[in-house]
PAROMAR-447948 format. One line per field, with one value per atom (N, C-alpha, C, O): residue number from 1; x, y, z. Coordinates in steps of 0.1 Angstrom, whole numbers, always signed. Layout:
pos	[NUM; ...] .
x	[X; ...] .
y	[Y; ...] .
z	[Z; ...] .
***
This chain:
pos	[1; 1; 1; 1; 2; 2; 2; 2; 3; 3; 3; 3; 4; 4; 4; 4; 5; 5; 5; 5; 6; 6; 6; 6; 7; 7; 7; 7; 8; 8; 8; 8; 9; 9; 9; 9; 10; 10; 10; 10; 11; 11; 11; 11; 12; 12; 12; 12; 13; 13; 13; 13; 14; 14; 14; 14; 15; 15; 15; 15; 16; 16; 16; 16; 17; 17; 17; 17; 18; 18; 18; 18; 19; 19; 19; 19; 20; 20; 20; 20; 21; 21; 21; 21; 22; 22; 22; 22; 23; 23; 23; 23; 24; 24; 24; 24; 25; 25; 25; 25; 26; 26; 26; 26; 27; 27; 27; 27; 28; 28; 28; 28; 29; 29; 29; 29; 30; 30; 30; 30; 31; 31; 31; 31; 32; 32; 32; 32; 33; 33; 33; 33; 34; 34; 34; 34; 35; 35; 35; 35; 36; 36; 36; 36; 37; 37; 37; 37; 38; 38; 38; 38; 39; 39; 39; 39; 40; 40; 40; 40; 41; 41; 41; 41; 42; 42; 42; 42; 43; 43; 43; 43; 44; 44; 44; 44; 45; 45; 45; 45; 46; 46; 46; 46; 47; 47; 47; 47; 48; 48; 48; 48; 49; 49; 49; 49; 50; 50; 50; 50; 51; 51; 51; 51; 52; 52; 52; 52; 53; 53; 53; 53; 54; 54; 54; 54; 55; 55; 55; 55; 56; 56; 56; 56; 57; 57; 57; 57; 58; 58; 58; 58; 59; 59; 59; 59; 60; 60; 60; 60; 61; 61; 61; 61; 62; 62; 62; 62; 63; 63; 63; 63; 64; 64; 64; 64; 65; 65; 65; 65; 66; 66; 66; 66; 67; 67; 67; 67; 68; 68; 68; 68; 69; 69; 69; 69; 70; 70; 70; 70; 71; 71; 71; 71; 72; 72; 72; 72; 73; 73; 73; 73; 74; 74; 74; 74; 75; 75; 75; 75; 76; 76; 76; 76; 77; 77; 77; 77; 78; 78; 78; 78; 79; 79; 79; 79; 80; 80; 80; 80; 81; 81; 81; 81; 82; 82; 82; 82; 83; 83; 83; 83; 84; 84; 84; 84; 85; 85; 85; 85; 86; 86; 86; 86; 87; 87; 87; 87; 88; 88; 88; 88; 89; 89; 89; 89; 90; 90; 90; 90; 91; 91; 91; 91; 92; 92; 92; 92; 93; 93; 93; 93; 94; 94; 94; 94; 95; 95; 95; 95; 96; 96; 96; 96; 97; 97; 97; 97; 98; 98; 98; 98; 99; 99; 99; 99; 100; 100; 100; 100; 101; 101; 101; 101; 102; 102; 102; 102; 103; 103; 103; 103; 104; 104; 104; 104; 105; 105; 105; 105; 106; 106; 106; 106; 107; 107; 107; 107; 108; 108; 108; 108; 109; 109; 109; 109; 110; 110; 110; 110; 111; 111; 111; 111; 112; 112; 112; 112; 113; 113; 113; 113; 114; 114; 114; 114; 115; 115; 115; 115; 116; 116; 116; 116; 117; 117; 117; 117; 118; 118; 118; 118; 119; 119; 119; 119; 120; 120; 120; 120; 121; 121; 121; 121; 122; 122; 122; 122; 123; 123; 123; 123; 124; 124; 124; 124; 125; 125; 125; 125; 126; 126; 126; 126; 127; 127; 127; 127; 128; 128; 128; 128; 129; 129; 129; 129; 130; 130; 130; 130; 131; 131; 131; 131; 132; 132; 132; 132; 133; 133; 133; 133; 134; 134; 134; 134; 135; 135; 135; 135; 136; 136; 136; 136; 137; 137; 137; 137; 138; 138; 138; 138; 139; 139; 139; 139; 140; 140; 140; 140; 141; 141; 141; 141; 142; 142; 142; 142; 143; 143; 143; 143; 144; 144; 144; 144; 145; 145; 145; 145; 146; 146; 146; 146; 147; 147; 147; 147; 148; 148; 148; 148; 149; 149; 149; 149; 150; 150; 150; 150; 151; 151; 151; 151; 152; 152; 152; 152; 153; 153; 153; 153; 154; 154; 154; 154; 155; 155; 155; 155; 156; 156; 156; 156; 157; 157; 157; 157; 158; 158; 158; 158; 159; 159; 159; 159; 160; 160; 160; 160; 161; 161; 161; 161; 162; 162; 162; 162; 163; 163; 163; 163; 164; 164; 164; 164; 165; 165; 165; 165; 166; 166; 166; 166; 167; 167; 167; 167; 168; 168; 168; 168; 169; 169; 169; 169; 170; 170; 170; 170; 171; 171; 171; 171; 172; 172; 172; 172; 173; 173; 173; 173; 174; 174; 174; 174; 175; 175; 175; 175; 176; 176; 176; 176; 177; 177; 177; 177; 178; 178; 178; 178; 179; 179; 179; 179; 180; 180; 180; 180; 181; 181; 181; 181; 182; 182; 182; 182; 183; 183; 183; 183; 184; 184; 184; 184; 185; 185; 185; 185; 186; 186; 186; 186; 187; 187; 187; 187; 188; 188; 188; 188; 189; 189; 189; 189; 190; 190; 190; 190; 191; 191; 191; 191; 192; 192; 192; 192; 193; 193; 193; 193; 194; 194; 194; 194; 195; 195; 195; 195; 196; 196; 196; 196; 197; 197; 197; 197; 198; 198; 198; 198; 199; 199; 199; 199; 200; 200; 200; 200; 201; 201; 201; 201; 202; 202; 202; 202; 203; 203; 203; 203; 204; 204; 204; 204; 205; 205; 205; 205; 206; 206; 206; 206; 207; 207; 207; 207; 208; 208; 208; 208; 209; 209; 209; 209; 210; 210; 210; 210; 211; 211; 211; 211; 212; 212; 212; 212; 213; 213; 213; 213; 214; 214; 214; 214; 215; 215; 215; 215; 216; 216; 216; 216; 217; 217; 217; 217; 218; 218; 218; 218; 219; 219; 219; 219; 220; 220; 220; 220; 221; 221; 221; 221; 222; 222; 222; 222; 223; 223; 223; 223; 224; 224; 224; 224; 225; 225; 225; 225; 226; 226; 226; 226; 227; 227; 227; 227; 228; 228; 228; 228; 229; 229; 229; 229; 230; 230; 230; 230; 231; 231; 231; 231; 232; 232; 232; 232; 233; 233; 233; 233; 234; 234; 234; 234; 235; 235; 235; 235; 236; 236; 236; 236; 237; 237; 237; 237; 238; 238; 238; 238; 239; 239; 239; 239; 240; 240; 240; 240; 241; 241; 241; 241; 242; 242; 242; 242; 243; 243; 243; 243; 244; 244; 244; 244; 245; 245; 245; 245; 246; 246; 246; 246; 247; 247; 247; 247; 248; 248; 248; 248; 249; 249; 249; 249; 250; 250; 250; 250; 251; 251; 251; 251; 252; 252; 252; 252; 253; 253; 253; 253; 254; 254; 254; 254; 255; 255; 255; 255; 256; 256; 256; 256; 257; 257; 257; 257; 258; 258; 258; 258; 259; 259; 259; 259; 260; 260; 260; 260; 261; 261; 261; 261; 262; 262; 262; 262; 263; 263; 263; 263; 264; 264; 264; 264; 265; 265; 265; 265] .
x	[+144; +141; +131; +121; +135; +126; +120; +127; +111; +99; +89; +81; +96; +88; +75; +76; +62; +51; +45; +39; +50; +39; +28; +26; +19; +8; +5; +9; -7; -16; -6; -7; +3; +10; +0; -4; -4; -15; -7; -9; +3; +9; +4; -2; +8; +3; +12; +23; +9; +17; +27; +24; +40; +49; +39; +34; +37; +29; +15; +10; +7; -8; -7; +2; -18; -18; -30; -39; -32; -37; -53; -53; -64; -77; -77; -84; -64; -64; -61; -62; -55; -58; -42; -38; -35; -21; -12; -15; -3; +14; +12; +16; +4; +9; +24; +27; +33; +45; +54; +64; +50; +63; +62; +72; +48; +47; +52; +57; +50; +57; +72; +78; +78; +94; +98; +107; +87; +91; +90; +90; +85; +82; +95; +101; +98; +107; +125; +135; +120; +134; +136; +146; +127; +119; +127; +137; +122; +125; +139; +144; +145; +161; +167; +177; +161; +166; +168; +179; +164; +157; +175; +182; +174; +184; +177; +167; +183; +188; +175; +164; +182; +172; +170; +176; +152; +147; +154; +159; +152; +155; +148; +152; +137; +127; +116; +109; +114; +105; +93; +93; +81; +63; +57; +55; +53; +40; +26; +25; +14; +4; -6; -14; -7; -15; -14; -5; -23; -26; -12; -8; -3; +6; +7; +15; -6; -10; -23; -30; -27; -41; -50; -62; -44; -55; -47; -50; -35; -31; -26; -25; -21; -15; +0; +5; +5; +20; +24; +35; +19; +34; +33; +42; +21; +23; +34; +41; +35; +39; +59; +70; +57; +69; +79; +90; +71; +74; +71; +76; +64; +70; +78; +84; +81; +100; +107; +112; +107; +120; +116; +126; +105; +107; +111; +122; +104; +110; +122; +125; +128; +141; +150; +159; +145; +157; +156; +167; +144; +146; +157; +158; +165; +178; +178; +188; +161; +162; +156; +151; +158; +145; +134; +134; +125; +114; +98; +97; +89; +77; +68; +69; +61; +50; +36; +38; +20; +11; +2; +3; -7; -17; -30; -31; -36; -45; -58; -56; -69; -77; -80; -91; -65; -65; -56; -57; -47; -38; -41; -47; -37; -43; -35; -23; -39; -32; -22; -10; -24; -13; -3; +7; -5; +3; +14; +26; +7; +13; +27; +39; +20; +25; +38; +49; +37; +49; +55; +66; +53; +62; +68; +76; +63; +76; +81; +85; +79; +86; +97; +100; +106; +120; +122; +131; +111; +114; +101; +89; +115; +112; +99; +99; +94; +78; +68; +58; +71; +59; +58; +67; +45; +38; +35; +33; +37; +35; +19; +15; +13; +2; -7; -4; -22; -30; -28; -20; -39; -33; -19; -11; -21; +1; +7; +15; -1; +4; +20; +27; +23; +39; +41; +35; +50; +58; +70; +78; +74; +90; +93; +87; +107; +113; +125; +129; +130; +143; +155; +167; +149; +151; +153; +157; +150; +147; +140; +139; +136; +130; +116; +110; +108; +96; +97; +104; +81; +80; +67; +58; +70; +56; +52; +59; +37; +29; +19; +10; +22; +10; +4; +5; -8; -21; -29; -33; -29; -38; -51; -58; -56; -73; -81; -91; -77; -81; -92; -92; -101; -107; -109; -115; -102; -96; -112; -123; -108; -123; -128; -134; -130; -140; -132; -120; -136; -133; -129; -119; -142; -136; -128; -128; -121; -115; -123; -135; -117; -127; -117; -107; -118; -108; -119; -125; -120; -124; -117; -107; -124; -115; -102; -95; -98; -83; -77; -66; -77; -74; -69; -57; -78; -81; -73; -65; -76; -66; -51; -44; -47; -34; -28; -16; -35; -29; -29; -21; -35; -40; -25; -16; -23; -15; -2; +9; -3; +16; +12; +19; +5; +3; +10; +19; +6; +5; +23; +29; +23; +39; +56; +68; +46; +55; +49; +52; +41; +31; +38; +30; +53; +62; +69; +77; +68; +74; +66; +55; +72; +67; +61; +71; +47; +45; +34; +24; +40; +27; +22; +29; +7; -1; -3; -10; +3; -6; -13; -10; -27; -31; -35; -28; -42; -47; -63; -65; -72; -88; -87; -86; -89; -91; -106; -117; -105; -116; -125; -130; -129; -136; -147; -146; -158; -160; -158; -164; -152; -148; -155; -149; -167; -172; -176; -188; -164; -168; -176; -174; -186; -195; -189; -192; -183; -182; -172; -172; -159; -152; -158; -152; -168; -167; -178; -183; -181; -185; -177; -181; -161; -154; -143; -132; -148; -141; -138; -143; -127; -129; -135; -133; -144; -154; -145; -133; -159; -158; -145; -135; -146; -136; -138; -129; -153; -153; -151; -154; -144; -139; -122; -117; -113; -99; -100; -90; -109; -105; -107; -97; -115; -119; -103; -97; -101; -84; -70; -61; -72; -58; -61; -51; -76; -71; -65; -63; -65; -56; -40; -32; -37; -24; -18; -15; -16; -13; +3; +6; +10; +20; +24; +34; +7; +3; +5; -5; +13; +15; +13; +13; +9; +0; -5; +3; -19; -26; -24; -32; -14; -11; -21; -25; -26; -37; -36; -33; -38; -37; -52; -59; -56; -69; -79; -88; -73; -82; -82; -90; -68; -59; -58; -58; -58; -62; -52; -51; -47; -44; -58; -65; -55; -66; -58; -48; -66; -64; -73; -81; -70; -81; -82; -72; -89; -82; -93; -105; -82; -89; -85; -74; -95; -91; -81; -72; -82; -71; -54; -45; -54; -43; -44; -55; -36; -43; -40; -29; -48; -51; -46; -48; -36; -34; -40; -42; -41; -39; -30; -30; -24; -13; -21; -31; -13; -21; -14; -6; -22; -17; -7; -8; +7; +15; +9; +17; +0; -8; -22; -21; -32; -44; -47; -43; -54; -60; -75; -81; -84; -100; -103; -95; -116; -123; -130; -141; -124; -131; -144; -146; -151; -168; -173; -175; -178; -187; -200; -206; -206; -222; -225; -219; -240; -244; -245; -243; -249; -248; -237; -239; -229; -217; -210; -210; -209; -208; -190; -181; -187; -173; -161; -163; -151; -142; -125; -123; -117; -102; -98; -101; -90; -79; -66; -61; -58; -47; -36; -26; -41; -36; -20; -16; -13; +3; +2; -4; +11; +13; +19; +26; +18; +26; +27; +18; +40; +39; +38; +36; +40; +43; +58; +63; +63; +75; +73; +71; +73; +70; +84; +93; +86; +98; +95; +88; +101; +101; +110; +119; +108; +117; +114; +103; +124; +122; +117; +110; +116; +116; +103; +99; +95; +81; +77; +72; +77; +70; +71; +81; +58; +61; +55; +43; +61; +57; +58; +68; +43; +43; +42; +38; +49; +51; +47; +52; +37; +35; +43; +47; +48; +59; +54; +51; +54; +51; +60; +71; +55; +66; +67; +59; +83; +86; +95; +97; +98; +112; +104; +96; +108; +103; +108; +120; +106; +113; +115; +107; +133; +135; +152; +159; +156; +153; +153; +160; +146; +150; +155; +161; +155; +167; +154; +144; +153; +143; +144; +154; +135; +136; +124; +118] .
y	[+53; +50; +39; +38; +29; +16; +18; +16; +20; +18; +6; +3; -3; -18; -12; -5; -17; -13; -28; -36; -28; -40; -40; -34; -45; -43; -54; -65; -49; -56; -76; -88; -68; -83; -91; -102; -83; -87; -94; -106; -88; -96; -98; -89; -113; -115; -122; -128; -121; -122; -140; -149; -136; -152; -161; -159; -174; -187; -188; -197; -173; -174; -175; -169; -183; -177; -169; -172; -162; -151; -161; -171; -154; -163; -180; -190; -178; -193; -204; -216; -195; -209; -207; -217; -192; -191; -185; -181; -185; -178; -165; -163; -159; -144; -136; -125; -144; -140; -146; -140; -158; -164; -158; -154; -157; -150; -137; -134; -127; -114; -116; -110; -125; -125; -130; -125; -147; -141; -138; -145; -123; -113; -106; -105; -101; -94; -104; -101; -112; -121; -123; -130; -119; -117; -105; -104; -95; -86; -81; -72; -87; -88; -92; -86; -103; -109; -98; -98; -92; -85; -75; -68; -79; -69; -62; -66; -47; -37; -41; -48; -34; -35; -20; -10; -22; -9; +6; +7; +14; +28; +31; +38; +22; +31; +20; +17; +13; +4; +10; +18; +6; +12; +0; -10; +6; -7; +1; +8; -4; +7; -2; -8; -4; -6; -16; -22; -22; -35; -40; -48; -36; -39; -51; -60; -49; -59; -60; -50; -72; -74; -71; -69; -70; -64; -53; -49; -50; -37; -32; -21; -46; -51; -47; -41; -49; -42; -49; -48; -67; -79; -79; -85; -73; -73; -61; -62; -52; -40; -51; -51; -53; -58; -67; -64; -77; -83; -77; -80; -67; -58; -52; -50; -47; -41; -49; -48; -63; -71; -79; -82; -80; -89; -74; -74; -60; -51; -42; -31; -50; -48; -50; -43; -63; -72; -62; -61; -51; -44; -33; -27; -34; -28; -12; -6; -7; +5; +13; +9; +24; +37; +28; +18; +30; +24; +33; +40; +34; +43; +36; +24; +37; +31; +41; +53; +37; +39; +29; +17; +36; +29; +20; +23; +13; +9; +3; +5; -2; -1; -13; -16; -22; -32; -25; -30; -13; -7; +4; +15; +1; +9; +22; +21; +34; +49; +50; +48; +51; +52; +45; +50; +28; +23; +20; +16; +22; +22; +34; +33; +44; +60; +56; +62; +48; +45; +34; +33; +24; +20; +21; +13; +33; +35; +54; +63; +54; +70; +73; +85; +63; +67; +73; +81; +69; +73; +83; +83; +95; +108; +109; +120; +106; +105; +106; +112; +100; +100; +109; +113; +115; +128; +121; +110; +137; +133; +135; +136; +136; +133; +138; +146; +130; +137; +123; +115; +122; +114; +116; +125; +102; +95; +99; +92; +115; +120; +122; +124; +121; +124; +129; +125; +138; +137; +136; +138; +132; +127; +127; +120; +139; +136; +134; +134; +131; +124; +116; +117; +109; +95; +90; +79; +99; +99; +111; +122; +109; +120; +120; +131; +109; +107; +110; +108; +117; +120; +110; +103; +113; +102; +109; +116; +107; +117; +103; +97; +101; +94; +98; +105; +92; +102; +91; +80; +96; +89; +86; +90; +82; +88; +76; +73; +67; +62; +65; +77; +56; +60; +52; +41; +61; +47; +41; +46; +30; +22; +18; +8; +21; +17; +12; +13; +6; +0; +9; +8; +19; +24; +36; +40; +42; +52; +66; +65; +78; +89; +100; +103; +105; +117; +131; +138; +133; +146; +163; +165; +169; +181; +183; +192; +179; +183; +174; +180; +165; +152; +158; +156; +165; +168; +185; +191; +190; +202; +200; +208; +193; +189; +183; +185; +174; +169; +180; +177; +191; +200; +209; +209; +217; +220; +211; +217; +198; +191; +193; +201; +189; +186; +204; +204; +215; +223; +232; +242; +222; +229; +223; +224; +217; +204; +201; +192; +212; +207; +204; +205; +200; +196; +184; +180; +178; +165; +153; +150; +146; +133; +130; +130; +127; +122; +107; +104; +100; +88; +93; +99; +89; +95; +80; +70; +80; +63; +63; +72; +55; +56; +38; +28; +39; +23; +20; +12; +26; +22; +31; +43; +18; +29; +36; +30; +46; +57; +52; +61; +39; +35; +24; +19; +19; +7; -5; -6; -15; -22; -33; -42; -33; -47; -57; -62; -60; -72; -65; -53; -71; -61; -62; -52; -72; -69; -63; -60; -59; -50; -35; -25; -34; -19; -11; +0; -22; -16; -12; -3; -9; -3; +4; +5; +9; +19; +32; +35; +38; +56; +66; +70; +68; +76; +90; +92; +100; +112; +110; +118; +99; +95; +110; +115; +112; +121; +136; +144; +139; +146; +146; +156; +135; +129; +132; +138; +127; +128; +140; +144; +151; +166; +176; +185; +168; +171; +169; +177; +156; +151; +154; +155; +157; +158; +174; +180; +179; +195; +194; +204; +182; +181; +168; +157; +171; +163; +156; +145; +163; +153; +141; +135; +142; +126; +118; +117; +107; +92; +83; +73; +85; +68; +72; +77; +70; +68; +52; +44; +49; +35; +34; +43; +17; +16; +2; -6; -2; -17; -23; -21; -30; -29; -42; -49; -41; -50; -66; -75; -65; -81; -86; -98; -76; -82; -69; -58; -70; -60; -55; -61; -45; -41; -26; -21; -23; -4; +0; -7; +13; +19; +35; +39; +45; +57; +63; +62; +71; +76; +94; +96; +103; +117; +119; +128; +112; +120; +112; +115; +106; +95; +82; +77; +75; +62; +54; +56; +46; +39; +25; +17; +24; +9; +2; +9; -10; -12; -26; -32; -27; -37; -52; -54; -60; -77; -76; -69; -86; -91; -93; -102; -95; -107; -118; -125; -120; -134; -138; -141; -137; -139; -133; -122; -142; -130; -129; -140; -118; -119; -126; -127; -131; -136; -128; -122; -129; -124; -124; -127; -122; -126; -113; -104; -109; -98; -103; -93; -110; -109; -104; -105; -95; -84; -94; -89; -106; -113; -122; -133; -119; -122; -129; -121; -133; -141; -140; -148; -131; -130; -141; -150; -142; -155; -152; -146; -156; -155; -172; -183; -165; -178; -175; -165; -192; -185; -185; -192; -177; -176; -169; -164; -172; -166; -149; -139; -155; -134; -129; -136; -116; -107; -90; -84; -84; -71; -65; -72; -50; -43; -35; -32; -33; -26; -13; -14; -4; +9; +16; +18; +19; +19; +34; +37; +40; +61; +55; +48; +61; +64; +76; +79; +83; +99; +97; +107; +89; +87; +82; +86; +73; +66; +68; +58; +78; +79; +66; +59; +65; +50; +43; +45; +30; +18; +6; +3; +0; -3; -20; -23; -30; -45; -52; -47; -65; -73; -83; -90; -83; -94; -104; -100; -121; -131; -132; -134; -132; -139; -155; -162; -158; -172; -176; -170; -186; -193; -200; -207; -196; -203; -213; -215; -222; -230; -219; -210; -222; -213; -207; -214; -198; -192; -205; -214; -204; -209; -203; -192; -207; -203; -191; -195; -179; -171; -168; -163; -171; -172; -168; -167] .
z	[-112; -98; -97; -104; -88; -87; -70; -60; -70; -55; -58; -67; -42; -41; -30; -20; -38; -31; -26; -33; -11; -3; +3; +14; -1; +14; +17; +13; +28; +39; +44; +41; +53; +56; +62; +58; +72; +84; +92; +93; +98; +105; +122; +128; +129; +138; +150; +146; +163; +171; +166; +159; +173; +165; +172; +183; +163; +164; +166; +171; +157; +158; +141; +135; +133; +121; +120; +129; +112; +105; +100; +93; +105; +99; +107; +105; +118; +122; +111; +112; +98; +90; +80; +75; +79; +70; +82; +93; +78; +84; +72; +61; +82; +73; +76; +71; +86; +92; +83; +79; +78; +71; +58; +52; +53; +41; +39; +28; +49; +49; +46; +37; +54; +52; +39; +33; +34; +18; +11; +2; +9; +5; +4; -7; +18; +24; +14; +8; +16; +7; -2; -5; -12; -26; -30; -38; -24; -25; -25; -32; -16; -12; -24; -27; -35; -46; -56; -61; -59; -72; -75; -68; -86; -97; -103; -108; -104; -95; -81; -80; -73; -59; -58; -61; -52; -52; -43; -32; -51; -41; -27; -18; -30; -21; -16; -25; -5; -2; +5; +14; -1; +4; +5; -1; +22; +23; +31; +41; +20; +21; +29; +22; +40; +54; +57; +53; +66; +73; +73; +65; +84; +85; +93; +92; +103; +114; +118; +118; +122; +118; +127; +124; +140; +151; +161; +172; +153; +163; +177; +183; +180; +194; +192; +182; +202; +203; +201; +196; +203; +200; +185; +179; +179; +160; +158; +148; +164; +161; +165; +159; +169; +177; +164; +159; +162; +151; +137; +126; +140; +121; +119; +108; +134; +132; +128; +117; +139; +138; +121; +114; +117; +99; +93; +88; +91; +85; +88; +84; +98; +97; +87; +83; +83; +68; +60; +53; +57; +39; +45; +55; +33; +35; +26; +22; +22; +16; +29; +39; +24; +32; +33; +25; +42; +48; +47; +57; +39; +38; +45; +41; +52; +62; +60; +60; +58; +63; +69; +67; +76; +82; +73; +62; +77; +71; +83; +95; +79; +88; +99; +105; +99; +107; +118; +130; +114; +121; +130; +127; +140; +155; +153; +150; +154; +148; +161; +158; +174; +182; +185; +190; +181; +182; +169; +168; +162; +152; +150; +145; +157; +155; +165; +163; +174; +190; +184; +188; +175; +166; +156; +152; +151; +137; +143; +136; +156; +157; +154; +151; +153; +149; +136; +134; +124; +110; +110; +114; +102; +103; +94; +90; +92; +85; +94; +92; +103; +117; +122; +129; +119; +128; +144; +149; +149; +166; +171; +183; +162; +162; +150; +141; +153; +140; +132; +136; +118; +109; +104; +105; +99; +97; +81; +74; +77; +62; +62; +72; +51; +49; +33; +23; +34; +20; +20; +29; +7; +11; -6; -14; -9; -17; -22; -33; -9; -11; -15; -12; -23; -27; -44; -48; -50; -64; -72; -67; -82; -87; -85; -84; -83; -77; -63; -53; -65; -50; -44; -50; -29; -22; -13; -5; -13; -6; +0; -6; +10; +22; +29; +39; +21; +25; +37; +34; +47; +59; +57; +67; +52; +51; +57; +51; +70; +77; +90; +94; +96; +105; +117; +119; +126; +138; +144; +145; +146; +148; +138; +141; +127; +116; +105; +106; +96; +83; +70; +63; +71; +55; +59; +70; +45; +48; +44; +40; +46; +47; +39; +46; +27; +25; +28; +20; +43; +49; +45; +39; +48; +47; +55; +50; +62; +67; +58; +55; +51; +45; +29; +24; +25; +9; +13; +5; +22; +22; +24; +18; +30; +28; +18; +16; +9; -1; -11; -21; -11; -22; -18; -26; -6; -1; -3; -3; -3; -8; -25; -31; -30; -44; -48; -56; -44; -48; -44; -47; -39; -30; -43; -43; -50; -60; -76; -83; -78; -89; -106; -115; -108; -116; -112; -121; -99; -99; -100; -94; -108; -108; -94; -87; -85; -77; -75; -81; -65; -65; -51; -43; -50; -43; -33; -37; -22; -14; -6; +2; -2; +3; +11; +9; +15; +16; +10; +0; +16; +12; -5; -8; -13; -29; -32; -31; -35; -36; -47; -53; -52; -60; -56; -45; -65; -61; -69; -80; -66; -73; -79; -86; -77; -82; -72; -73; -59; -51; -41; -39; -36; -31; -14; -8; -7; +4; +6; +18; -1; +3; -3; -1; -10; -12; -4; -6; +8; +22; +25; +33; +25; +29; +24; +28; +11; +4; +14; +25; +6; +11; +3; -8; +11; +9; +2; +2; -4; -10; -22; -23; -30; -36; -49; -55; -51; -59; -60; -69; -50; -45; -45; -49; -41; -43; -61; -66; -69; -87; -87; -94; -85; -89; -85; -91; -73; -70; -78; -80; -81; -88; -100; -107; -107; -118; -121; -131; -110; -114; -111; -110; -111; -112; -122; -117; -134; -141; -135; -139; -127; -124; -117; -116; -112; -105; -110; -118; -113; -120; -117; -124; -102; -99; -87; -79; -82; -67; -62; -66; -53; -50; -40; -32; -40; -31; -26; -35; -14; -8; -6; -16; +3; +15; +5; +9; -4; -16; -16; -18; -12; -17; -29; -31; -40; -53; -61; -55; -74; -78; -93; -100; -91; -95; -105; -101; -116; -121; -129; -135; -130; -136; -138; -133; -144; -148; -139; -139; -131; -117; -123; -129; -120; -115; -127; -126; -137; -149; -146; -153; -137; -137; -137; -141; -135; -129; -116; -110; -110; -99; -101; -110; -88; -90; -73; -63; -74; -54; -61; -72; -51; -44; -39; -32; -46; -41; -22; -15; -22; -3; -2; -10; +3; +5; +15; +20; +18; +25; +15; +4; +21; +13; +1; +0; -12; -17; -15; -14; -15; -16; -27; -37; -26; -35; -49; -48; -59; -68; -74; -86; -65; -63; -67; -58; -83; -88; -83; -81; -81; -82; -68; -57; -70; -60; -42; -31; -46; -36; -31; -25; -35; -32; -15; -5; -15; +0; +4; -1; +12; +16; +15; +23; +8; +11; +2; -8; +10; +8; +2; +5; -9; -13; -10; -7; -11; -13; -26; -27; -33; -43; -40; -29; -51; -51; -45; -48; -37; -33; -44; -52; -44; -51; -45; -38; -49; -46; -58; -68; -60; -73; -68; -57; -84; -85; -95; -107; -91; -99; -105; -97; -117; -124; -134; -144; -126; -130; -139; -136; -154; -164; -172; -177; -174; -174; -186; -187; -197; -207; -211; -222; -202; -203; -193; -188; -185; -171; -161; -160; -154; -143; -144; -144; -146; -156; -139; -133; -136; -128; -137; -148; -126; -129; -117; -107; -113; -106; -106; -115; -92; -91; -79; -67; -86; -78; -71; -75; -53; -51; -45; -40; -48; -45; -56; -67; -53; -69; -73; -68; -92; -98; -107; -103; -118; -126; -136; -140; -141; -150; -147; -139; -151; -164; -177; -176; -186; -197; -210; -208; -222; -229; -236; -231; -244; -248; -262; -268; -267; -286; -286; -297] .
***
């Protein structure tokens, strides 16, 4: 089973760019055309938040019509640039969308991995929150499946990473999300976006990845005083690859054409 995991497009109304300074619209699409290329093509397409960058209906408008092009099943969560109701009145058609409440889902449809989108967003605010309705539900899907391969997504990663101005907006009670997953050894990856950077690390007895941007990436700025700033470095998505045989073997993929193939010795 191959699942393409996208995030944070940030997409923006047609003919504004993003930061006033990139086409995060053109970049989404090639992304979106990237992805189109790929032998075998995925089973299962995931994009873990910031779908759109301030949550207006003409972003919501234009992420139908560019995620129209992916020609798999479609997994959608929220992230904390994404407005919860509007978001909820544009993806109502796919059966994943609660009619209200956070935007959790499970879904095992599609392959032998399962996906569990976990909302742990906070409308108005930045970081994310895994609260108790939050952590009881996932305990409740985790527990309803505790033999399938599952990946856990979310957007804000429950850790702190180092750069200091995004881990003002981590999701909170992250130590509480590991005391959880690690009673389920069938967890094989907590997917995570919100970063713009790919990042991993051994979370709760599994492991943690987040997803690069397809637009910006953040600045990889460790020092405590660190002064906020985006490049633009090559986008990339990840492709997660269930093999019954080696579990799920996650791969970073640049996107765009490159020089090549050449001859391999």
């Amino acid at each position: 089973m191959l699942i393409a995991q996208l995030s944070d497009p940030h997409l923006r109304p047609k003919g504004v760019l993003y930061h006033g300074a990139v086409d995060s619209n053109a970049m989404f699409s090639a992304a979106i055309e990237h992805l189109n290329r790929l032998s075998p093509q995925p089973d299962l397409v995931l994009v873990s938040g910031d779908i759109v960058d301030e949550g207006a209906p003409e972003e919501y408008e234009l992420a139908r019509e560019l995620l129209s092009a992916i020609r798999q099943p479609l997994l959608v969560i929220p992230g904390n640039h994404d407005e919860r109701e509007a978001f909820r009145h544009s993806f109502a058609d796919l059966d994943t969308t609660s009619r209200s409440g956070p935007l959790h889902f499970a879904v095992g449809d599609f392959g032998p991995v399962r996906i569990l989108g976990l909302d742990i967003t906070v409308p108005g605010l930045h970081h994310g929150d895994l609260d108790d309705d939050a952590a009881a539900w996932l305990e409740r899907q985790l527990g309803a499946a505790p033999g399938r391969p599952t990946i856990v997504l979310m957007h804000q990663p429950p850790f702190a990473c180092g750069i200091p101005y995004i881990d003002e907006y981590w999701c909170r009670n992250g130590e509480r999300l590991a005391a959880l997953i690690a009673r389920f050894p069938n967890v094989e990856r907590i997917a995570c976006g919100h970063v713009h950077r790919f990042m991993q690390l051994r979370f709760g007895g599994t492991l943690l990845c987040t997803a690069p941007s397809t637009t910006t990436a953040i600045a990889l700025r460790l020092q405590a005083d660190a002064e906020p700033a985006s490049y633009l470095e090559p986008p990339a998505f990840l492709l997660h690859h269930w093999k019954e045989e080696a579990g799920l073997i996650t791969h970073l993929v640049p996107i765009g054409r490159f020089p090549g193939p050449f001859d391999f010795a």
